[in-house]
C-alpha positions as a Markdown table, in Angstrom:
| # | Residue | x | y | z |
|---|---|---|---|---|
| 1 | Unk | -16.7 | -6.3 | -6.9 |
| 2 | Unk | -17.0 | -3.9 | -4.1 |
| 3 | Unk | -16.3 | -0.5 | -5.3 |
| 4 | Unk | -15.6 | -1.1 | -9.5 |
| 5 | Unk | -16.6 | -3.3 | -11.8 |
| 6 | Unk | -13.3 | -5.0 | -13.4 |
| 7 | Unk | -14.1 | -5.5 | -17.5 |
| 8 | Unk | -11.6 | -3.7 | -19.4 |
| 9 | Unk | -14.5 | -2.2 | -21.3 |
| 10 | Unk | -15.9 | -0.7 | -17.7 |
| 11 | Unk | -12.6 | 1.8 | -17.6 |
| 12 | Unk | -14.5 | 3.5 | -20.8 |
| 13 | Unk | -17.4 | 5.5 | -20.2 |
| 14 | Unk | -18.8 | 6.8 | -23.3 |
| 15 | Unk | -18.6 | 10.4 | -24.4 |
| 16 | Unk | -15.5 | 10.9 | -21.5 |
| 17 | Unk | -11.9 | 11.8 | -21.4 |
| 18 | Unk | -11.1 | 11.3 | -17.8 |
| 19 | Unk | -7.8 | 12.9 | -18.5 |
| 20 | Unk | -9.8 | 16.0 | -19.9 |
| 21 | Unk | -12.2 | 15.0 | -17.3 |
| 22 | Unk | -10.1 | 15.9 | -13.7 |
| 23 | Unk | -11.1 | 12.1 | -12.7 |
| 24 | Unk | -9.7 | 8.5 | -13.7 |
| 25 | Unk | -10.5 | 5.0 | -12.5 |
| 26 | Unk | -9.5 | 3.3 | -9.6 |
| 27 | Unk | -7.4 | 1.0 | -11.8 |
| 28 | Unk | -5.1 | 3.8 | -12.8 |
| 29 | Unk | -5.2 | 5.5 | -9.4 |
| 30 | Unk | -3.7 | 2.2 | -7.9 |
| 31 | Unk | -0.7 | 1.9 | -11.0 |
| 32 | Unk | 0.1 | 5.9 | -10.1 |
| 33 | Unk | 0.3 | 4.8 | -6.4 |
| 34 | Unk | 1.4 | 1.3 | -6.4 |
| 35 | Unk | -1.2 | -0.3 | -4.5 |
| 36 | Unk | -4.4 | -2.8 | -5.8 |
| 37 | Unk | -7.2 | -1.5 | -6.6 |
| 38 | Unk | -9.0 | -2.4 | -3.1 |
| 39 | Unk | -6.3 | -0.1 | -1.0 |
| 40 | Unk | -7.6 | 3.1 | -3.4 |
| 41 | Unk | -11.1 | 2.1 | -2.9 |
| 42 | Unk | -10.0 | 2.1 | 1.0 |
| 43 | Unk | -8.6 | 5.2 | 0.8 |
| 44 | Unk | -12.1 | 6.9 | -1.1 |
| 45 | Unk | -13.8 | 5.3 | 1.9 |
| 46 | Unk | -11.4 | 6.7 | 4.7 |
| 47 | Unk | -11.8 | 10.2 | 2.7 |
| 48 | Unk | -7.8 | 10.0 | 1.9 |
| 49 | Unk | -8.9 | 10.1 | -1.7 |
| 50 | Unk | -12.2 | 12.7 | -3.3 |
| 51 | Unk | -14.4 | 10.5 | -5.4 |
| 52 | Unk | -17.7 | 10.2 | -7.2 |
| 53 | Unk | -19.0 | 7.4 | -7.1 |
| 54 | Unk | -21.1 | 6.5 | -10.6 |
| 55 | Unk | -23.3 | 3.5 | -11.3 |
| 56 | Unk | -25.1 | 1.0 | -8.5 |
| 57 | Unk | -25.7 | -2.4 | -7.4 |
| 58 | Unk | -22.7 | -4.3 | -9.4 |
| 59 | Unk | -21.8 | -1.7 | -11.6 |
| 60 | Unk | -21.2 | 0.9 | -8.9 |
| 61 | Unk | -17.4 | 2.0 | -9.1 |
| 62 | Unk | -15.3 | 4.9 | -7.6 |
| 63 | Unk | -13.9 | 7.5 | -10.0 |
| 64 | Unk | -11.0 | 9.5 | -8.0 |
| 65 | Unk | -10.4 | 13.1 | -8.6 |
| 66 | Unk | -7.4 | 13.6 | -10.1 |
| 67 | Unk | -5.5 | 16.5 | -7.9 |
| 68 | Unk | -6.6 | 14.6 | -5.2 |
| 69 | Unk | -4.9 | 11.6 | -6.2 |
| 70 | Unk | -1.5 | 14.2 | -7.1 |
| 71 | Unk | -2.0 | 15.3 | -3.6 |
| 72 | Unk | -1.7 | 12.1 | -1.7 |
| 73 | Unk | 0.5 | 10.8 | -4.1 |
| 74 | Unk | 2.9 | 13.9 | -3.0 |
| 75 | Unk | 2.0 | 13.6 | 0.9 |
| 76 | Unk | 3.2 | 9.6 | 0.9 |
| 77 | Unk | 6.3 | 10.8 | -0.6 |
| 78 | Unk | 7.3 | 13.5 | 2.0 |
| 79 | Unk | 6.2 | 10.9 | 4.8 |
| 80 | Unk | 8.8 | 8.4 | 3.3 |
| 81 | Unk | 11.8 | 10.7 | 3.1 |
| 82 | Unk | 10.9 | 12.0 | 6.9 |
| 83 | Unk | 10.0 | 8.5 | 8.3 |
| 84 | Unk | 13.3 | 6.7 | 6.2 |
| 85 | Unk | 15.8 | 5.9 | 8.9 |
| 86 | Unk | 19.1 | 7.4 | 8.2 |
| 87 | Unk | 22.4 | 5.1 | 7.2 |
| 88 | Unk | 23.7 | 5.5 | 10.4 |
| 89 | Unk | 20.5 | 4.7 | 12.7 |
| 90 | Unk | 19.8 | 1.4 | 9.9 |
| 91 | Unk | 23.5 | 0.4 | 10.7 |
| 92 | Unk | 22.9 | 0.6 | 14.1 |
| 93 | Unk | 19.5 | -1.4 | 14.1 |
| 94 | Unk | 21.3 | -4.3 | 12.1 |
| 95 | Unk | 24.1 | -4.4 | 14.0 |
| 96 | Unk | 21.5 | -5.0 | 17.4 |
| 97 | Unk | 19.5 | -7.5 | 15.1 |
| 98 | Unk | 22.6 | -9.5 | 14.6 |
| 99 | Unk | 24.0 | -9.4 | 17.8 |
| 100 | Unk | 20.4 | -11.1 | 19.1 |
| 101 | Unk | 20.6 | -13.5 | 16.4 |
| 102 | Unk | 24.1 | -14.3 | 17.5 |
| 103 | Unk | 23.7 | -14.7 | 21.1 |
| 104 | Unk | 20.8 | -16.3 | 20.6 |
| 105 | Unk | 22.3 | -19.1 | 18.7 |
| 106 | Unk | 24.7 | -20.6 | 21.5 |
| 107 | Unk | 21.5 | -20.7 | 23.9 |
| 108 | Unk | 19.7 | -23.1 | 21.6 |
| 109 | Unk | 22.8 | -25.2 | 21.7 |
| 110 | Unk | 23.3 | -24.5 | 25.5 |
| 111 | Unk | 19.2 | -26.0 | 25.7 |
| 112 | Unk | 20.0 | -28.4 | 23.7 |
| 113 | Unk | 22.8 | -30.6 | 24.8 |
| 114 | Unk | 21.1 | -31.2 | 28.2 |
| 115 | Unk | 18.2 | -32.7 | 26.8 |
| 116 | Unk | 20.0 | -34.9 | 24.5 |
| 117 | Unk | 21.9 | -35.9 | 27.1 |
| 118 | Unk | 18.6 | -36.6 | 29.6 |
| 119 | Unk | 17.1 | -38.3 | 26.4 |
């Protein structure tokens, strides 16, 4: 439970809109990034992500600012596109993958048919 409590009726608070609000849960923080619940609740805590927290003890949850959550939605996005290898350099890379697999593979038999033949 650390973080949110996880009833369906716990994403209500009474007399709230969090769309109107600026804020939602971190149940609908982690279906706009597509990650559980615990990695939003990681990011609050690492200060990726504003939040309030509301409630204690057990019923103490994290409600996550909306333009924050835009924000960082938006920065993970511009890190993919920058960090994704291009179709040349991924060509590349599998081609070196395969060729270790493949050279590889007559070693093992090279090991191999000595000590069958000492067994």
């Amino acid at each position: 439970m650390d973080g949110e409590v996880y009833s369906e009726a716990s994403a209500n608070v009474p007399g709230e809109d969090f769309a109107k609000s600026g804020w939602t849960t971190t149940k609908q923080a982690a279906k706009v990034l597509g990650v559980s619940r615990r990695s939003v609740q990681g990011y609050v805590r690492r200060g990726l992500l504003e939040a309030k927290v509301e409630g204690e003890g057990v019923n103490k949850r994290f409600i996550v600012s909306i333009d924050s959550l835009n924000a960082f939605s938006e920065r993970r996005r511009n890190e993919a596109r920058t960090d994704a290898p291009s179709a040349e350099t991924s060509a590349k890379e599998e081609n070196a993958a395969n060729f270790a697999t493949n050279t590889g593979e007559p070693l093992r038999h090279a090991i191999d048919r000595p000590e069958a033949v000492v067994a």
